[in-house]
N, C-alpha and C positions, 0 to 999 in steps of 0.2 A: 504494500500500500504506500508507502514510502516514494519507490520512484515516481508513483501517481503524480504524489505533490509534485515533482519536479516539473514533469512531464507538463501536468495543465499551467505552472507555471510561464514553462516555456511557449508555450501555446498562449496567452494572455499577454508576454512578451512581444509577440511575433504581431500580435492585436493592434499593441499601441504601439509599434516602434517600427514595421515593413508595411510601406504603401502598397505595394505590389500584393502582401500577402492578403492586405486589404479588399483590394479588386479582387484577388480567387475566393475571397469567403464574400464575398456579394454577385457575386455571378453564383457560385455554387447555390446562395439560399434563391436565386433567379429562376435558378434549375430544376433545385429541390420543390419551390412553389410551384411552376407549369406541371412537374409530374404529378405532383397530387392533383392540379387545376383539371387535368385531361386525363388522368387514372391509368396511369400507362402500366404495363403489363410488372409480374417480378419478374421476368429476362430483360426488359427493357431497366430497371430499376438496379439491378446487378449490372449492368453495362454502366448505365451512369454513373453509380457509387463508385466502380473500381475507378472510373478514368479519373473520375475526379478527386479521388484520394490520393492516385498516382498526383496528379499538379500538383495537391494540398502539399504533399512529400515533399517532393521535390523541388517546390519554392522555400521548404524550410530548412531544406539541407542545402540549397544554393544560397542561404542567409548566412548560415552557418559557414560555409565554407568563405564567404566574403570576409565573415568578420573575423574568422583566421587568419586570414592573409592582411586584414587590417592590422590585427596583431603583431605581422611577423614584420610588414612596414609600408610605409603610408606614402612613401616614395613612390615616386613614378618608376615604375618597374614593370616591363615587359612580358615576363614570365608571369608574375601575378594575375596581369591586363589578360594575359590568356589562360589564365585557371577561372579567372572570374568568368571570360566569357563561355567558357566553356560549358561553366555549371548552368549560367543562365541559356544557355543552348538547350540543354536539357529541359530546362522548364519550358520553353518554348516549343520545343518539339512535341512534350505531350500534351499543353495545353491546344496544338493543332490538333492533335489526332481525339483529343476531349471536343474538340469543334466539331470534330468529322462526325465522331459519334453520337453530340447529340443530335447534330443533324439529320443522320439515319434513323433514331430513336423519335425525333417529334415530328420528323416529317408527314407519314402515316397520320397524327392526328390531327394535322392542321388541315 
């Protein structure tokens, strides 16, 4: 129960301190309203959740890894410029492929 605390810490963290993480937790509850609004299937509701946990992730592990490298230094540094971009490549990537699929997912009920 312990790392609980941590955990939703960091998550409340992530709340008030990442604009970005902000925009995936208001598109997600965007999400999560239409699927209830138009009652969409549990394989349509399992496709949503995963994708969208993948981005939730993975924007929080591309914070993380930012503020690592903020850590190690705040210098204009090359290598860094391209671990940062990278992580945020990843977020990027799934939040397309979270596009794709709610696309395929709400399409049918529109």
């Amino acid at each position: 129960m312990f790392g609980f605390k941590h955990a939703i810490r960091g998550l409340f963290l992530m709340i008030k301190t990442e604009r970005n993480f902000k925009i995936h937790v208001f598109a997600l509850v965007c999400v999560l309203s239409l699927g209830f609004l138009l009652d969409i299937t549990t394989q349509d509701w399992i496709s949503i959740l995963m994708v969208s946990a993948l981005v939730i992730s993975l924007e929080i592990i591309n914070s993380a890894i930012e503020k690592i490298c903020n850590l190690y230094s705040t210098d204009k540094n090359e290598k860094i410029k391209n671990i940062k971009d990278i992580s945020a490549g990843a977020v990027l990537m799934a939040a397309l492929v979270a596009f794709i699929v709610g696309v395929l997912v709400f399409y049918p009920y529109i």
